[in-house]
Residue, then its C-alpha position, 0 to 999 in steps of 0.5 A: x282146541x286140544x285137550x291135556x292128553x295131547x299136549x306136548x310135554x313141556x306144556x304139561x310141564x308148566x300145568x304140572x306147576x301151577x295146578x299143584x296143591x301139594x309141598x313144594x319139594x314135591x312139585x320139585x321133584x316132579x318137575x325134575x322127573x318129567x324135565x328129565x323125561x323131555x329131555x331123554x330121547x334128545x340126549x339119547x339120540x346124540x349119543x347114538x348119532x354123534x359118532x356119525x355127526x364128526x365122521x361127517x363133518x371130517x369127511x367134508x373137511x378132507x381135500x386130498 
């Protein structure tokens, strides 16, 4: 259906497990990089857009 290269990253995160043949503390530490590379662009975003979220959420609350 699709190959590896076009997997989404937390597949790739289950293959990078299971297919592993070295140390645990290797794999380990593999898998908390790439965790930390899934979950990046999400933790970014909030941070950028949380500011805009509350204004929101105020703005709608407000009855004058």
């Amino acid at each position: 259906m699709m190959g590896n290269q076009m997997a989404q990253m937390p597949t790739n995160l289950q293959t990078i497990a299971g297919n592993a043949m070295v140390p645990f503390d290797l794999i380990e530490t593999q898998m908390m990089a790439a965790a930390l590379l899934v979950i990046l662009p999400s933790l970014l975003l909030y941070a950028f857009a949380q500011r805009y979220y509350v204004e929101g959420i105020e703005r709608t609350g407000i009855v004058e």
